[in-house]
C-alpha positions as CSV (number, residue, x, y, z in Angstrom):
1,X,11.1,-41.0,34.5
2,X,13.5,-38.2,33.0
3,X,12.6,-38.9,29.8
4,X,9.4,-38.5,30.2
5,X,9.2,-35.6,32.4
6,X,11.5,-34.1,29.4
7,X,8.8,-34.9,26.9
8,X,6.1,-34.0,28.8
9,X,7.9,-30.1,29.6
10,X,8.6,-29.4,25.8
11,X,5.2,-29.9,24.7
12,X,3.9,-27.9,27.1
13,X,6.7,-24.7,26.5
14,X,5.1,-25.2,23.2
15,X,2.3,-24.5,23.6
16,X,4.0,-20.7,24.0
17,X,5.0,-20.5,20.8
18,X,4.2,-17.0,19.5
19,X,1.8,-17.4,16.1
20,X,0.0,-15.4,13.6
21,X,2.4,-11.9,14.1
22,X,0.6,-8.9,12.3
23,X,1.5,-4.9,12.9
24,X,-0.7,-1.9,12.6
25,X,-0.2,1.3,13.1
26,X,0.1,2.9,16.5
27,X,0.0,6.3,18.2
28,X,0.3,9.7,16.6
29,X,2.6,12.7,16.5
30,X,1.4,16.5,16.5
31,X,0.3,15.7,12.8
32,X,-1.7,13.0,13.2
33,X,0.8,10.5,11.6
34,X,1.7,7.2,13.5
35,X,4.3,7.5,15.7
36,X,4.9,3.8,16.2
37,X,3.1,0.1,15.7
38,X,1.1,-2.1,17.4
39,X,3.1,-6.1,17.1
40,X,0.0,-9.1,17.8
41,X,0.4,-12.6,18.1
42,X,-1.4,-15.8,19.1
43,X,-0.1,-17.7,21.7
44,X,-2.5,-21.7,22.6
45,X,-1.4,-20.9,26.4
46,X,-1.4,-17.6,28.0
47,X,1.9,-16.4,28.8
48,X,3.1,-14.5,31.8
49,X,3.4,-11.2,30.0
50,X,3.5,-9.9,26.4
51,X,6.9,-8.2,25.5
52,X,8.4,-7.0,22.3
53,X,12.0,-6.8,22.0
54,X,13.3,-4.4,19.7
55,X,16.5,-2.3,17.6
56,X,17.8,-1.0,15.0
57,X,19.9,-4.0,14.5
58,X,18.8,-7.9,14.3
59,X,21.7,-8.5,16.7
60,X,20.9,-5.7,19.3
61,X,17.7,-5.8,20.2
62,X,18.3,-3.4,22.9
63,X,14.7,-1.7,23.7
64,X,11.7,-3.4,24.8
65,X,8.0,-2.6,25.2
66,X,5.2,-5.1,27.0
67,X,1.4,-4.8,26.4
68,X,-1.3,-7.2,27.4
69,X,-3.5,-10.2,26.5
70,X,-7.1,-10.6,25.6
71,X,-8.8,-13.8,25.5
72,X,-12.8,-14.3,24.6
73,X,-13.5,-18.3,24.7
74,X,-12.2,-20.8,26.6
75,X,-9.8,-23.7,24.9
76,X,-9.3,-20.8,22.3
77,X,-5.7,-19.3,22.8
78,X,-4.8,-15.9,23.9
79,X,-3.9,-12.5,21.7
80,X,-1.3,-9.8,22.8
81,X,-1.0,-6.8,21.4
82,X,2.0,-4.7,22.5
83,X,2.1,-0.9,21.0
84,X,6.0,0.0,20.2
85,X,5.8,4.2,20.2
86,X,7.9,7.0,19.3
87,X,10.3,5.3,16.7
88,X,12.1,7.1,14.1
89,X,9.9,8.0,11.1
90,X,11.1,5.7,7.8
91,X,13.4,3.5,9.4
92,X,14.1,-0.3,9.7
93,X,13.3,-1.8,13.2
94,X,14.4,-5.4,13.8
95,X,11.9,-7.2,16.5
96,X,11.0,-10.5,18.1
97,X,7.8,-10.9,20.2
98,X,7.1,-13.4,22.8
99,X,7.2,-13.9,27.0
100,X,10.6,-12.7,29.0
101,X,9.7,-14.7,31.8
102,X,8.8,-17.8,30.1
103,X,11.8,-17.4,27.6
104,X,10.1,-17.7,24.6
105,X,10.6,-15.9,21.9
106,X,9.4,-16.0,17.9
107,X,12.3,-15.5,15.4
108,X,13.6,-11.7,14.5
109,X,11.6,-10.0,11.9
110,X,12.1,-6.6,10.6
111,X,9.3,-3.4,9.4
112,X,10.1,-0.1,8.2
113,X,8.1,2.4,10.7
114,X,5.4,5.1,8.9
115,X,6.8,8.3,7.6
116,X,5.7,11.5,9.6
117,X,5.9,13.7,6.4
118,X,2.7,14.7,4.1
119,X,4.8,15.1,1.3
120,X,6.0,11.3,1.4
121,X,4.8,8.7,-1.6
122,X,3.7,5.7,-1.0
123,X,2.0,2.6,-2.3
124,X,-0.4,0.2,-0.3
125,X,-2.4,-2.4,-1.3
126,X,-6.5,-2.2,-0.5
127,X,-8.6,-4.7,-1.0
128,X,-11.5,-7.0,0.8
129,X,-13.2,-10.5,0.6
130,X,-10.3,-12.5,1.1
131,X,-10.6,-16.4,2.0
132,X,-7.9,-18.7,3.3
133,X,-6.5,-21.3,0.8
134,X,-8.9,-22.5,-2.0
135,X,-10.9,-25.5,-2.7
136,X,-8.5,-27.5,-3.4
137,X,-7.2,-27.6,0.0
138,X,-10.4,-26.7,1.6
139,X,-13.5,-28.5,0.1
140,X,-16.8,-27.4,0.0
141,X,-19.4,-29.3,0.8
142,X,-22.4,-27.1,1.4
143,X,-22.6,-24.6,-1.6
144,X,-25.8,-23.0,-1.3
145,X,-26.9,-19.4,-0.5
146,X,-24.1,-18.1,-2.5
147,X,-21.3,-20.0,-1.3
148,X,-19.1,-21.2,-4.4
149,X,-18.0,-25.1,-5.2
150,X,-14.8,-23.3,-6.9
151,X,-12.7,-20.6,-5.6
152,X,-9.0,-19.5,-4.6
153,X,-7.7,-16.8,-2.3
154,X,-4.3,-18.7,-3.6
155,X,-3.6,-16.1,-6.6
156,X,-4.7,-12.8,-4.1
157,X,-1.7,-14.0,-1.4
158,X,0.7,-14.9,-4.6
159,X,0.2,-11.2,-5.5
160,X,1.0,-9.6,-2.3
161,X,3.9,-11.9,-1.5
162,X,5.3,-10.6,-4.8
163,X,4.7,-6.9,-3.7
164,X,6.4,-7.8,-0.5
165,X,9.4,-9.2,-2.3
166,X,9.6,-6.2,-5.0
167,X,9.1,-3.8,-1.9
168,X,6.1,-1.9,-4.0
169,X,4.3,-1.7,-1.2
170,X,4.3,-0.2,2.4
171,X,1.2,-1.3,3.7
172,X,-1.7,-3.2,3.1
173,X,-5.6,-2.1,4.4
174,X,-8.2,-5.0,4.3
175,X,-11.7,-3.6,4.0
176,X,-13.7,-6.5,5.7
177,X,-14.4,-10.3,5.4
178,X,-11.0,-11.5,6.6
179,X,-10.7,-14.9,5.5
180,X,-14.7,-15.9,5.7
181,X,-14.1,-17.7,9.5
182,X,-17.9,-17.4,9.6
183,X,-18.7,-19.7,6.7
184,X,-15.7,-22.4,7.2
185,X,-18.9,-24.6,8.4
186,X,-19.1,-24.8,4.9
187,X,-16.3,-26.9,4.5
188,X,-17.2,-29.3,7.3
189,X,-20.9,-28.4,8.5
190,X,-21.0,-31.0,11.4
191,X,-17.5,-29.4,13.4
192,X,-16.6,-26.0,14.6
193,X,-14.5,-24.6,12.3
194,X,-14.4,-20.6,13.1
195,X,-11.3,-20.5,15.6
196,X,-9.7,-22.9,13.5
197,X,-9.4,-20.7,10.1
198,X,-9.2,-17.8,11.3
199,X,-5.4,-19.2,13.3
200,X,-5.3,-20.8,9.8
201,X,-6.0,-17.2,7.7
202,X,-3.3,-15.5,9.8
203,X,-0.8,-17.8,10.0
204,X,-1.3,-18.4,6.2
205,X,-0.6,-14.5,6.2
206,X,2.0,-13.9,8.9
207,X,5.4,-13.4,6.7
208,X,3.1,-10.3,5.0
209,X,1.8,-9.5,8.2
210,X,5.0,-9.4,10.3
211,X,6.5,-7.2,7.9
212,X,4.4,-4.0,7.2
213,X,1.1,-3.0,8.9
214,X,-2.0,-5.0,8.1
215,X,-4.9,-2.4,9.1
216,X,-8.4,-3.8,8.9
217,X,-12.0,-2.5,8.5
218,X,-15.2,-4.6,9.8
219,X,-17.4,-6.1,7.3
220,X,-20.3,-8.6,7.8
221,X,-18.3,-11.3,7.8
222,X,-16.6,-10.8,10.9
223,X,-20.2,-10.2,13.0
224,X,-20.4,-13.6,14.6
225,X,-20.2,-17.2,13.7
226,X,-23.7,-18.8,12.4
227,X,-22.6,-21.9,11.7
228,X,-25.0,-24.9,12.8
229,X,-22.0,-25.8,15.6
230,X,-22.3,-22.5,16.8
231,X,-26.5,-21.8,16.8
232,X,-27.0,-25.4,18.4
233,X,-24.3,-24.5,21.6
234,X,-25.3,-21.3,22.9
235,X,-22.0,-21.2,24.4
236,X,-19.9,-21.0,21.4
237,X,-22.5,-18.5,19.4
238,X,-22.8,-16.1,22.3
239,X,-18.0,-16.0,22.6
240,X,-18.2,-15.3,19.1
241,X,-21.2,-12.8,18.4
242,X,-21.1,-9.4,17.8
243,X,-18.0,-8.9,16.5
244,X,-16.1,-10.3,19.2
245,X,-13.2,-12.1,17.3
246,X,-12.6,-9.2,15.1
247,X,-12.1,-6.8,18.2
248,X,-10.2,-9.1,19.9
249,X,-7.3,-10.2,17.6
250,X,-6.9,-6.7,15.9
251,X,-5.8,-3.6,17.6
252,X,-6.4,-0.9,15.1
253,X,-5.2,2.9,16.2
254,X,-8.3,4.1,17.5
255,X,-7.3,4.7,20.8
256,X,-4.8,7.5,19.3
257,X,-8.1,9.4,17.0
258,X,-10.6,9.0,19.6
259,X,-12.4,6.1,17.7
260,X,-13.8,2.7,18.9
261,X,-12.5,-0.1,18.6
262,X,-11.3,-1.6,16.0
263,X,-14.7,-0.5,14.1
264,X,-14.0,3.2,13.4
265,X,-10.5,4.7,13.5
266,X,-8.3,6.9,11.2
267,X,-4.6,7.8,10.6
268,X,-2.8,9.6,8.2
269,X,0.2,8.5,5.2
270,X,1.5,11.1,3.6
271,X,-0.2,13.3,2.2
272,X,-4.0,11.1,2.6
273,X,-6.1,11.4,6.0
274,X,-7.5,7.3,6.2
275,X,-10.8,6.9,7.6
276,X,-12.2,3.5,8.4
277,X,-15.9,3.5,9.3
278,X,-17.8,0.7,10.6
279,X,-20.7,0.4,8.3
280,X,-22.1,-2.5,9.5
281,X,-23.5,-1.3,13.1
282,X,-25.6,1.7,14.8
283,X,-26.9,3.9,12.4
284,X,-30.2,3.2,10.9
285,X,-30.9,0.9,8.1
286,X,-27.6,-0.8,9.3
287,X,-27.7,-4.5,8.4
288,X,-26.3,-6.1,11.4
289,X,-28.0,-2.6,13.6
290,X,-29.6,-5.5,16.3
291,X,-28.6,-8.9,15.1
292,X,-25.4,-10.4,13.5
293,X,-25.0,-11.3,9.5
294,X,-27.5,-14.3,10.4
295,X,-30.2,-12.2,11.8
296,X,-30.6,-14.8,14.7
297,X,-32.4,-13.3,17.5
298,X,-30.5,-14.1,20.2
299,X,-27.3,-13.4,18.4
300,X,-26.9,-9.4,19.2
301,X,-24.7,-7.1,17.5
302,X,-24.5,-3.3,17.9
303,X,-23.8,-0.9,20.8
304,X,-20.1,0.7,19.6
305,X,-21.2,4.2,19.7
């Protein structure tokens, strides 16, 4: 009976295991330049809070900051976001992220926080359309309506990773379709796919992600999932429409620029003022204005502002 009662607890606590850590930046000083970062993470069980522990030092953690949790579909795992504010501009914070009253915690990574001063350099890395793996590991099996047999994200993430390493670059800004969660159907038409690469996508991503700030724009890729699993239950097309994942497991600065969500925001780097506009909603002529990227009727999209 102690055995398995100790079996049956550690796969539960597991189940708290923080995932998929990614930073953006947060808040803003008189200038307009961040004046701290937002740490996110995936847990399959919602924990009892969201903390971040935090320091100058990987051994002395000694400052800590909690946020909270969003969740948008049931049996889908909850995100925290926890913003860490007013650290020192241009220096190395060591962190771990997880649940103080559950004791669990993800290992001690480290970022260097966003200069405050226009006359800083820097180097980032900008880019969009970025899938998970390739088709090697990931098949295709429905190829039509532009979807490609062949293709690899594999040599993209081999190029930042190299970055990383080298330390050319301080951040990294992806301009929309993040990983292509709406057509994993593509790869297996008959299951529902969506939650399960886009967990894959940043997981994949995490020791970038965890490291520097991974901001993120909206494209028509994030809109909603389409995918026959999702258009025959209501259930799962109506959790995911409209954007919903994307403004869930990001948390983009717009809070600190008066923005909306994570659809239009803006912060400065040294001497460049960043705009991100959300170009796929509420203006006219916009192609998702009423409906998501599959124009199904009862699929809505629209309404930020």
């Amino acid at each position: 009976f102690q055995q398995v009662f100790f079996l049956y607890f550690v796969a539960a606590s597991a189940h708290l295991e923080p995932e998929q850590i990614h930073l953006a930046f947060a808040g803003q000083d008189a200038s307009g330049y961040p004046s701290g970062m937002t740490v996110s993470w995936f847990t399959r069980d919602e924990p009892k809070d969201s903390t971040v522990q935090y320091g100058l030092s990987a051994s002395q953690l000694d400052q800590s900051a909690t946020g909270h949790v969003k969740h948008y579909m049931s049996n889908a795992g909850f995100h925290s976001h926890v913003e860490i504010l007013n650290l020192k501009p241009s220096t190395t914070y060591f962190y771990r992220v997880g649940s103080s009253k559950d004791s669990k915690w993800s290992e001690v990574w480290s970022f260097v926080s966003a200069s405050q001063s226009s006359d800083a350099s820097f180097s980032m890395a900008v880019f969009g359309d970025m899938g998970w793996e390739s088709s090697v590991e990931r098949p295709m099996i429905i190829t039509a309506h532009g979807l490609e047999k062949k293709w690899s994200a594999k040599e993209s993430r081999a190029t930042l990773e190299k970055w990383k390493d080298e330390k050319s670059i301080d951040f990294i800004w992806h301009v929309g379709d993040i990983g292509y969660m709406d057509d994993s159907y593509a790869h297996s038409p008959v299951r529902f796919t969506y939650e399960t690469a886009y967990n894959g996508y940043l997981n994949w991503l995490q020791n970038l992600t965890a490291t520097m700030a991974y901001m993120v724009s909206p494209g028509n890729h994030e809109s909603e999932c389409h995918s026959p699993a999702c258009v025959v239950d209501p259930f799962l097309g109506r959790a995911l429409m409209n954007f919903t994942a994307y403004n869930h497991r990001w948390h983009m600065p717009s809070s600190s620029c008066a923005g909306r969500a994570n659809m239009w925001y803006s912060f400065n780097v040294g001497p460049v003022h960043f705009v991100s506009l959300n170009t796929e909603t509420d203006f006219p002529g916009a192609e998702e204005a009423k409906t998501g990227d599959g124009h199904i009727s009862w699929l809505k999209a629209g309404g930020f502002g």
